[in-house]
C-alpha positions in Angstrom: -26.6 33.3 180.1 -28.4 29.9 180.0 -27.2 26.5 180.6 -27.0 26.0 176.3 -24.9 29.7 176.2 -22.5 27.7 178.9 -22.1 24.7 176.8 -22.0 26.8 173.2 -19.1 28.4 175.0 -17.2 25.9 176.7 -17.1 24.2 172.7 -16.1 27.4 171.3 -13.0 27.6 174.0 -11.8 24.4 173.7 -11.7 24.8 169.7 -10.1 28.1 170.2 -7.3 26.3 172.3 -6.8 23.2 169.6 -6.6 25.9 166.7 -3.9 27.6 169.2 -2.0 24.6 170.2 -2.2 23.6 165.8 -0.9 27.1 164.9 2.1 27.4 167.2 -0.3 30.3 169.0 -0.5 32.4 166.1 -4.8 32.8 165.9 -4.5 35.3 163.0 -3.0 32.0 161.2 -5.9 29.7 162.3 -8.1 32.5 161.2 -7.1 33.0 157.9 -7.0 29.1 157.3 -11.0 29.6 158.8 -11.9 31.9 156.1 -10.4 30.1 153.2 -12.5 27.1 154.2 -15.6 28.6 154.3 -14.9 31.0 151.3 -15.7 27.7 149.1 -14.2 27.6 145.5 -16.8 29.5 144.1 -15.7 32.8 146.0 -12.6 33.9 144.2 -12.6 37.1 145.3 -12.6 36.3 149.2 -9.5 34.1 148.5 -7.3 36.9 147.6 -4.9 37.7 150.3 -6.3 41.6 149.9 -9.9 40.3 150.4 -9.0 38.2 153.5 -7.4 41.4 155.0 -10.7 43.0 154.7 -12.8 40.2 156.2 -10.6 39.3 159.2 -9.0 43.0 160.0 -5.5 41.9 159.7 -3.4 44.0 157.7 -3.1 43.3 154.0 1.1 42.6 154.4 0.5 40.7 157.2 -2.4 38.5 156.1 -0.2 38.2 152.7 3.2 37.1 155.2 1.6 34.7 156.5 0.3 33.1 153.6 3.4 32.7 151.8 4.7 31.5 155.3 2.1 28.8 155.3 2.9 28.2 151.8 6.1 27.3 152.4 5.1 24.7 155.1 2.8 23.1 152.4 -0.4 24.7 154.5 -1.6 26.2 151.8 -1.4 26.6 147.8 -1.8 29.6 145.3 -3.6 28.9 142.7 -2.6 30.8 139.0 -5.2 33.1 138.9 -3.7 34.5 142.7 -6.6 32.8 144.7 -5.7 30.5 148.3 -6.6 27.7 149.1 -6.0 25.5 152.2 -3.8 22.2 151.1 -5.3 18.7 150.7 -3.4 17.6 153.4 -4.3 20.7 155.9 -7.6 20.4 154.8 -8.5 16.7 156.2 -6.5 17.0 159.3 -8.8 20.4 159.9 -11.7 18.3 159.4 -11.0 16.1 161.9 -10.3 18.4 164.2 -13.5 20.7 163.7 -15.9 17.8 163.9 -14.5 16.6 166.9 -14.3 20.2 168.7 -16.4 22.6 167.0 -19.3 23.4 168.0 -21.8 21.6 166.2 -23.3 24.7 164.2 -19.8 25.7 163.3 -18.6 22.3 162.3 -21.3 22.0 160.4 -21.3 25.2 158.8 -17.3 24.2 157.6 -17.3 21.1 157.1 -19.9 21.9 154.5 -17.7 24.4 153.2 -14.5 22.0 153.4 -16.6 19.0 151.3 -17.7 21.7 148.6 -14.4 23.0 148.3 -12.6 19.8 147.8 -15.5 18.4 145.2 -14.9 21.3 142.9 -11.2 20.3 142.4 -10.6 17.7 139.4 -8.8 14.7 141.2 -9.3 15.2 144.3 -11.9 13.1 146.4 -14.3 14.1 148.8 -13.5 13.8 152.4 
């Protein structure tokens, strides 16, 4: 591995620790809240708690625990057709966080995801 690999690395670990410190430890958590970023508003069907079981591995009543979990700490909402969605609030503060510690690819990459997302919902400014 390269110098870049090194440095690619060293960002990735020290996100992976914020996301860790954020979620009380609980990665499957932080994970979960990754893919509903970067699922966007047009992909209902990756915002299902059965389709995010099948993307991240986690099992189905798991993935599905922990979103009603995160629910009731305001983390998340569920919308009335049965699709996620990260909460405003959750939303910013993960913004912040990934631009400041993400590698810049990856921030990129979500942030994208995170402005498109937001945009699409009446009400609701960009961040």
């Amino acid at each position: 591995m390269g110098a870049k690999d090194d440095g690619a690395l060293r960002e990735l670990s020290l996100l992976m620790l914020e996301l860790r410190r954020q979620f009380a430890g609980d990665l499957d958590r932080a994970l979960i809240i990754l893919v509903l970023l970067t699922a966007g508003s047009q992909a209902a069907k990756t915002r299902s708690a059965t389709a995010i079981a099948r993307v991240t591995g986690i099992p189905r009543e798991s993935v599905r625990r922990k979103l009603n979990r995160m629910r009731s700490a305001s983390l998340v909402d569920l919308e009335a057709d049965g699709r996620w969605r990260v909460s405003g609030n959750l939303r910013e503060t993960l913004h912040m966080l990934i631009a400041a510690s993400a590698p810049p690819r990856l921030a990129a990459n979500i942030g994208t995801s995170v402005d498109r997302d937001r945009s699409n919902r009446p009400g609701e400014a960009g961040i």
